[in-house]
C-alpha atoms as an extended CHARMM CRD file, in Angstrom:
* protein
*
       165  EXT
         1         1  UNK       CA              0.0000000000        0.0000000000        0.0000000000  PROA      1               0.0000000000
         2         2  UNK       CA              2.6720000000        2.5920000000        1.0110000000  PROA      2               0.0000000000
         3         3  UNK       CA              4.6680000000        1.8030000000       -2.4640000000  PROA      3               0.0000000000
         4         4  UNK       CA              1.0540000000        2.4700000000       -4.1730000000  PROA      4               0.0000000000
         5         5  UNK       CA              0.9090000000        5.8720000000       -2.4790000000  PROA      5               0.0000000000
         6         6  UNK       CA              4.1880000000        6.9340000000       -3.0320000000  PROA      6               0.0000000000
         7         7  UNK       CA              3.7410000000        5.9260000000       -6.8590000000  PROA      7               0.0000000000
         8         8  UNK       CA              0.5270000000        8.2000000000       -6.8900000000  PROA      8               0.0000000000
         9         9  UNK       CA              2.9240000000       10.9810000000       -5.2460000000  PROA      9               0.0000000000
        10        10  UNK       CA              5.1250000000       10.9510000000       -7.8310000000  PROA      10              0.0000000000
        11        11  UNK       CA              2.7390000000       10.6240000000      -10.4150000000  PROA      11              0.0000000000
        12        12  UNK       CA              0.9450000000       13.8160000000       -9.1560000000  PROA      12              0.0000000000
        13        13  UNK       CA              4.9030000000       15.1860000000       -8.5920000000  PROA      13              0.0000000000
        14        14  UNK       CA              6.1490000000       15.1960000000      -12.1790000000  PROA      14              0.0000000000
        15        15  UNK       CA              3.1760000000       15.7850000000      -13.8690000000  PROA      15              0.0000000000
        16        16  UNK       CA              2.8710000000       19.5140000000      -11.9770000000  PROA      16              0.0000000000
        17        17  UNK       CA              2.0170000000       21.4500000000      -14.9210000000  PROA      17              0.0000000000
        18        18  UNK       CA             -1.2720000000       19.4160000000      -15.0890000000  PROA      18              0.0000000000
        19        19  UNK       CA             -2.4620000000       20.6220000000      -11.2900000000  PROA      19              0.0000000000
        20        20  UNK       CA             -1.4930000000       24.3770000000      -10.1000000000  PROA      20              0.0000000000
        21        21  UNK       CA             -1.0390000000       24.8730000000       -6.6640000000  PROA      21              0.0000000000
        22        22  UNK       CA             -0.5050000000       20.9110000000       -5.6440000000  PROA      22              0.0000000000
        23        23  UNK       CA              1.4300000000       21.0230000000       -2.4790000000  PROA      23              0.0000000000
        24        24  UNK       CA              3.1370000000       17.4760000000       -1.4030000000  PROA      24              0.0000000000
        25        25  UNK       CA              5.2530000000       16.6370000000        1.5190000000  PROA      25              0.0000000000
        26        26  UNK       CA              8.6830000000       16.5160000000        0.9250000000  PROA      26              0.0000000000
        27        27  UNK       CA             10.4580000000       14.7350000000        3.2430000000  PROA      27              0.0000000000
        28        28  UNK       CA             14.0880000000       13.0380000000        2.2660000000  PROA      28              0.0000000000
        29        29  UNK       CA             12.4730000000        9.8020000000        0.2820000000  PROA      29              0.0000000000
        30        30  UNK       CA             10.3940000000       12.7700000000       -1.1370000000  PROA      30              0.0000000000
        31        31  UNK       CA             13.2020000000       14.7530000000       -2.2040000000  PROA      31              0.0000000000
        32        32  UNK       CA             15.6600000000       11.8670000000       -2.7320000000  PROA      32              0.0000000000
        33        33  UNK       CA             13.4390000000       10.7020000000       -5.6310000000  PROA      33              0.0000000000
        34        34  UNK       CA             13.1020000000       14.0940000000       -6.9820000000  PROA      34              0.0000000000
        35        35  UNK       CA             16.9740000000       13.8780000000       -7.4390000000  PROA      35              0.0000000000
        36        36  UNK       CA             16.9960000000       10.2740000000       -9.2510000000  PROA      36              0.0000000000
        37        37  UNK       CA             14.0200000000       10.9550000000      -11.3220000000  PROA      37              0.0000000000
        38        38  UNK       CA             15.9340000000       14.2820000000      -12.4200000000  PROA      38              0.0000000000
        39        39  UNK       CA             19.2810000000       12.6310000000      -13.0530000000  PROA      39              0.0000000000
        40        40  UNK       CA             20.6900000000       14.6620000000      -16.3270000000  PROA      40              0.0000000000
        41        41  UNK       CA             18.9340000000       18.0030000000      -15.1310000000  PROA      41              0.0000000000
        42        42  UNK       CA             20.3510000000       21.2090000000      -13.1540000000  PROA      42              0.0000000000
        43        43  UNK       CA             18.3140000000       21.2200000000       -9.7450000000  PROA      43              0.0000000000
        44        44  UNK       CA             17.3170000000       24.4040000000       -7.9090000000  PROA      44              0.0000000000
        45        45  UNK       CA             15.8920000000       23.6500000000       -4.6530000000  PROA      45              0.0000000000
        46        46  UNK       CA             14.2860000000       26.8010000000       -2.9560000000  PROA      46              0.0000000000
        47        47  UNK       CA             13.4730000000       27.1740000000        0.7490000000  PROA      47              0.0000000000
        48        48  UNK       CA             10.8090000000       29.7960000000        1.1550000000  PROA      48              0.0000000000
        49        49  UNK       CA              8.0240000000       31.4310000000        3.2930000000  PROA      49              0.0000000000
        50        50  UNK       CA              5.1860000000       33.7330000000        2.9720000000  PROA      50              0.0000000000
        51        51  UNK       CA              5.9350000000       35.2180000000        5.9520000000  PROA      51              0.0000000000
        52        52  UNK       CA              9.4480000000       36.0750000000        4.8020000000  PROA      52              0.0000000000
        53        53  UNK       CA              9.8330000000       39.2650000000        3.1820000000  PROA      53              0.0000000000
        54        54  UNK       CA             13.1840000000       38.6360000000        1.3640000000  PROA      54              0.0000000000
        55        55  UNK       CA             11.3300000000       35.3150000000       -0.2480000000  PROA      55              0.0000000000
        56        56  UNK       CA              8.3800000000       37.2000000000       -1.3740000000  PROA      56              0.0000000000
        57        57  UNK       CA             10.6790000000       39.8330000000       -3.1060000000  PROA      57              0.0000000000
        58        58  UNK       CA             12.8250000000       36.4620000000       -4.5080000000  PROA      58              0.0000000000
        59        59  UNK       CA              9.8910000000       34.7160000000       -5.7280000000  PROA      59              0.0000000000
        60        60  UNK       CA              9.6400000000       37.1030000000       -9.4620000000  PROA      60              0.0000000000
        61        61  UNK       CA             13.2040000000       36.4270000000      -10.1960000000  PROA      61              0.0000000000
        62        62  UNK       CA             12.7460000000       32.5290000000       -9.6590000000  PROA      62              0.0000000000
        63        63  UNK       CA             10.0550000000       32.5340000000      -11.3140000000  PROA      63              0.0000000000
        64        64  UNK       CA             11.3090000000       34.0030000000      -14.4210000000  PROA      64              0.0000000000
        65        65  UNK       CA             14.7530000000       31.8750000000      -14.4410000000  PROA      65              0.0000000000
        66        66  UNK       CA             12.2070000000       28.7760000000      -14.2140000000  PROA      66              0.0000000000
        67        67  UNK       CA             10.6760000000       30.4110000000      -17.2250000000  PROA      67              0.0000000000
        68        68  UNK       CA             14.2450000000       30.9360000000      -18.9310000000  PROA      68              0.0000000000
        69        69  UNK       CA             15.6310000000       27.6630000000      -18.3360000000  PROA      69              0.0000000000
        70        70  UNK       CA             12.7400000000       25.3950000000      -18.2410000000  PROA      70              0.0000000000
        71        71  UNK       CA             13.8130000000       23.7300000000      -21.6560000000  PROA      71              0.0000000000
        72        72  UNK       CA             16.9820000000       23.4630000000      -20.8350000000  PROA      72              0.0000000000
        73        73  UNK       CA             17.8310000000       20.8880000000      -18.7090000000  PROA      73              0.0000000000
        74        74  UNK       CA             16.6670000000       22.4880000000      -15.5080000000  PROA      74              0.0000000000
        75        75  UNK       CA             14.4170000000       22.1780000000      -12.7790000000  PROA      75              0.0000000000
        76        76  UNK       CA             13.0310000000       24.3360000000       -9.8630000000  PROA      76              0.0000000000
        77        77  UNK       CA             11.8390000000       22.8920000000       -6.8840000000  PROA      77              0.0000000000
        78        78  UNK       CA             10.0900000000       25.4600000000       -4.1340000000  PROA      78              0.0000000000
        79        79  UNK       CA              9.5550000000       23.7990000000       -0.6110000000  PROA      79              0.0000000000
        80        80  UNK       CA              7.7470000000       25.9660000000        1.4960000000  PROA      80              0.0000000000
        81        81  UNK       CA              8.1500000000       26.3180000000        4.7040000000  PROA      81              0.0000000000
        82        82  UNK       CA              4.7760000000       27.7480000000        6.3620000000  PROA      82              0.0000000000
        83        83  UNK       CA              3.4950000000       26.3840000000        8.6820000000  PROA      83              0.0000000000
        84        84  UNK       CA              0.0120000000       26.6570000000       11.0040000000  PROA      84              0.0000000000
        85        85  UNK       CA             -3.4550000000       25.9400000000       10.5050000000  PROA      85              0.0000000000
        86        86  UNK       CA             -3.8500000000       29.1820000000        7.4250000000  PROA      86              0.0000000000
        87        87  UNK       CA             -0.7740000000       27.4330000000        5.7370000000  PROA      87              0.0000000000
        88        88  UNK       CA             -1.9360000000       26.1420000000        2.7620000000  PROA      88              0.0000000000
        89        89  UNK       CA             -4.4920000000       28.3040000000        2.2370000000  PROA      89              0.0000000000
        90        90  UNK       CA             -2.4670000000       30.9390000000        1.9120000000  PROA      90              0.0000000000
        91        91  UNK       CA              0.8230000000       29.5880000000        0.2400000000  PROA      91              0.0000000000
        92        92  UNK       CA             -1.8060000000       28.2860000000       -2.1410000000  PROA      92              0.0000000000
        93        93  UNK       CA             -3.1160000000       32.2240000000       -3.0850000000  PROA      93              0.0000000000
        94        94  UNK       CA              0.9740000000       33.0490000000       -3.1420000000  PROA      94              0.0000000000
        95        95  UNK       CA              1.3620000000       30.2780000000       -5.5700000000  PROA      95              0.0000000000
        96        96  UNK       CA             -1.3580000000       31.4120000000       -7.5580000000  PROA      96              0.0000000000
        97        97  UNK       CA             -0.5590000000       35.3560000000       -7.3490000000  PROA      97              0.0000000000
        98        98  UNK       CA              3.0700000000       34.4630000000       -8.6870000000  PROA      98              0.0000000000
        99        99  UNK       CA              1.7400000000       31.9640000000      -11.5860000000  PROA      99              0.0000000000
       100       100  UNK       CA              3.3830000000       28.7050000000      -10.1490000000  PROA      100             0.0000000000
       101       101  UNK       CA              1.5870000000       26.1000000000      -12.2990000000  PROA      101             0.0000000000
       102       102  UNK       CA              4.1130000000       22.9880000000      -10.8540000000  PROA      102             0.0000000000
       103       103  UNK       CA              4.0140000000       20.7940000000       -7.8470000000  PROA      103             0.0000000000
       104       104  UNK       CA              5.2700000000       22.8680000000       -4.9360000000  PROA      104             0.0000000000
       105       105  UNK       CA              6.4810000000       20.7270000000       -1.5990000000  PROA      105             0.0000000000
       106       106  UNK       CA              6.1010000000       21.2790000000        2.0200000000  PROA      106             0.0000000000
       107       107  UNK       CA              8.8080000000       20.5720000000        4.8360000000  PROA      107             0.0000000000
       108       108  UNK       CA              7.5990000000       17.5770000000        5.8740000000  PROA      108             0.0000000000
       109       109  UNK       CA             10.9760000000       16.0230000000        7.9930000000  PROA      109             0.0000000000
       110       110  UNK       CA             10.3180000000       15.4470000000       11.5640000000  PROA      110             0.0000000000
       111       111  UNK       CA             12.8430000000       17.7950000000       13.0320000000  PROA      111             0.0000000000
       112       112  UNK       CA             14.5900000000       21.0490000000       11.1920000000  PROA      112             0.0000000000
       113       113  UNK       CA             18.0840000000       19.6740000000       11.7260000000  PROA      113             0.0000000000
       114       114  UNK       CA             16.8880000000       16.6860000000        9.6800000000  PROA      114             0.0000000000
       115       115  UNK       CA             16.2580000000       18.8620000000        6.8390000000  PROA      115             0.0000000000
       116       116  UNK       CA             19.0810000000       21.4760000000        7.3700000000  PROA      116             0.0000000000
       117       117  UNK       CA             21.3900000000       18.7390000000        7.2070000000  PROA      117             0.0000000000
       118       118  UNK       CA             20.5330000000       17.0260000000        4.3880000000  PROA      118             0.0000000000
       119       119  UNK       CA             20.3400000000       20.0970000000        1.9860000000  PROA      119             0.0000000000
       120       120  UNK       CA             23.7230000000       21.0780000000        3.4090000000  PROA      120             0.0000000000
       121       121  UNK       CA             25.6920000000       20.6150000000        6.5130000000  PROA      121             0.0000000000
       122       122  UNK       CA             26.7100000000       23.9060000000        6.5170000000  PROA      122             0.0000000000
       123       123  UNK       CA             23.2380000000       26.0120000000        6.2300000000  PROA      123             0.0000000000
       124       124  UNK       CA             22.0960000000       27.7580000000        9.0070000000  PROA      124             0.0000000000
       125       125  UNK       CA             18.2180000000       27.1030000000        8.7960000000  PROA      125             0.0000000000
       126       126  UNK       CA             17.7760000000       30.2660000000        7.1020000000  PROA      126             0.0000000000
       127       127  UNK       CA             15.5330000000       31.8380000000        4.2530000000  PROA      127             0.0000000000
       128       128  UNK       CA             15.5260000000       32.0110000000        1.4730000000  PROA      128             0.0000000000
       129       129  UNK       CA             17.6980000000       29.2430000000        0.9250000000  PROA      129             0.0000000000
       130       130  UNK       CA             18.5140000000       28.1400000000       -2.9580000000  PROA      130             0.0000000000
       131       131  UNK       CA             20.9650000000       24.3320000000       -3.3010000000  PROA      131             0.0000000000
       132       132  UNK       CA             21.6610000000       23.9730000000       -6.7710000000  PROA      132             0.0000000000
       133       133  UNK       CA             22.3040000000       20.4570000000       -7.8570000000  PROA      133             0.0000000000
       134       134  UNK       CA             24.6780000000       19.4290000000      -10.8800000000  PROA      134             0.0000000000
       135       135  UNK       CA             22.8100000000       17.0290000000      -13.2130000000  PROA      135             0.0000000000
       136       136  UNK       CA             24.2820000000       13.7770000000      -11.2220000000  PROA      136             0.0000000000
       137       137  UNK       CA             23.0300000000       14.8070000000       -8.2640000000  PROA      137             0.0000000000
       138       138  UNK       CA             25.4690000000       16.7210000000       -6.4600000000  PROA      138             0.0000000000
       139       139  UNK       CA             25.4440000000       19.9380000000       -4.5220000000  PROA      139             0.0000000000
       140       140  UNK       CA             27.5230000000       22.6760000000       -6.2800000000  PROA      140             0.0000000000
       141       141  UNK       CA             26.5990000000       26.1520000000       -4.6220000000  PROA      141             0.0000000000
       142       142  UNK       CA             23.7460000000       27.6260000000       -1.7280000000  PROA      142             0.0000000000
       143       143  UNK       CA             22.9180000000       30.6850000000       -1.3710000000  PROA      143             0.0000000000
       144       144  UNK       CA             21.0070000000       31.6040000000        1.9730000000  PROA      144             0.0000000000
       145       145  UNK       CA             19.2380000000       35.4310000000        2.0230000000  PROA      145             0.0000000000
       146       146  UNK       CA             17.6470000000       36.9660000000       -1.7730000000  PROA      146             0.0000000000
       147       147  UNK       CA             19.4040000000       36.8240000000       -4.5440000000  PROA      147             0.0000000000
       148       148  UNK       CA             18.6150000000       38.2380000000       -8.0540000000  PROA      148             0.0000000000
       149       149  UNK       CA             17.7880000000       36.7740000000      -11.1920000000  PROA      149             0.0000000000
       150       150  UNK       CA             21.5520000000       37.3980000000      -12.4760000000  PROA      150             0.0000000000
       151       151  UNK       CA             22.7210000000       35.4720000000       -9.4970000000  PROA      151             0.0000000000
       152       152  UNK       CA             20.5500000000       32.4320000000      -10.3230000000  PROA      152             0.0000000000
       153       153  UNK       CA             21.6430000000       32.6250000000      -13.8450000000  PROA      153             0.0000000000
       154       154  UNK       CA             24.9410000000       32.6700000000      -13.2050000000  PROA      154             0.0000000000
       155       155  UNK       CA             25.1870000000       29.7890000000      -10.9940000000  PROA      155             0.0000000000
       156       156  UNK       CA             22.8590000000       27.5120000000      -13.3090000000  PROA      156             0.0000000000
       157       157  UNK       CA             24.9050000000       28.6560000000      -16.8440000000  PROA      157             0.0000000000
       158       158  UNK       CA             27.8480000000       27.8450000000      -14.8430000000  PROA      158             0.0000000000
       159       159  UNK       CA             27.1500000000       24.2300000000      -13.7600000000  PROA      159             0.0000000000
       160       160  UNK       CA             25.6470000000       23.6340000000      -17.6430000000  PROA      160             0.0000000000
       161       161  UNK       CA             28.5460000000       24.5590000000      -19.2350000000  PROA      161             0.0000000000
       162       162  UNK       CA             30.5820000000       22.4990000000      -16.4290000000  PROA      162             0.0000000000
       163       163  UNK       CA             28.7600000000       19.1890000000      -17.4280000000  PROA      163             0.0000000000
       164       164  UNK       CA             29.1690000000       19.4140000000      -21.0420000000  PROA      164             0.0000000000
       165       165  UNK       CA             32.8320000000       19.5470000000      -20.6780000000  PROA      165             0.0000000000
């Protein structure tokens, strides 16, 4: 049964542009199969809040480097981290308001450190936080606090012209 529901997750996962505003739990077997079903792509994994002012300001310039590398090889992956009974409610309208039609995640580890430590050892816990992941997997830059489009771009161009060479 759980292999069934997991299947159904995924399912639901990769085909986001079906369903806007589908929020799953991500927890590491979550994003762990995010990462092998993505093997070949650039990942960018972004830690966000509504609450947080610097990730609401973040969210345009994300949004349009998931528009300008879509086709290429790349993949951005927002995991919210709101939390309380309005939560999903209102990530949901955020969602909507910035035109996210893909699956979005939610933290759904059992403790913060569980989470902190798996995206990196050295992060601090703090948002935004952006991981980008070479197309085999690997973690090749963070960023922790907003960061503009050319930042993103910079980072992604970089690790796609890395793994053609």
């Amino acid at each position: 049964m759980k292999k069934f529901i997991f299947i159904i997750i995924l399912i639901i996962a990769f085909s986001g542009n079906l369903f806007s505003q589908v929020i799953l739990p991500a927890d590491k077997t979550v994003l762990d199969s995010i990462k092998s079903a993505n093997t070949g792509n650039v990942l960018l994994f972004n830690f966000w809040a509504t609450w947080c002012k610097p990730c609401v300001q973040e969210f345009p310039d994300l949004m349009k480097i998931h528009n300008d590398f879509k086709d290429q090889n790349f993949k951005l992956i927002f995991v919210t981290l709101d939390f309380g009974d309005d939560s999903f409610s209102e990530t949901k309208k955020f969602l909507k308001k910035q035109g996210v039609d893909f699956t979005t995640y939610y933290n759904n580890f059992k403790k913060d450190d569980e989470l902190i430590f798996y995206m990196d050892k050295n992060w601090d816990g703090g948002i935004p936080g952006s991981f980008f992941f070479d197309e085999n997997g690997i973690l090749r830059k963070t960023f922790i606090g907003k960061r503009k489009y050319e930042n993103f771009k910079e980072v992604i161009s970089d690790i796609m012209k890395k793994s053609k060479q």
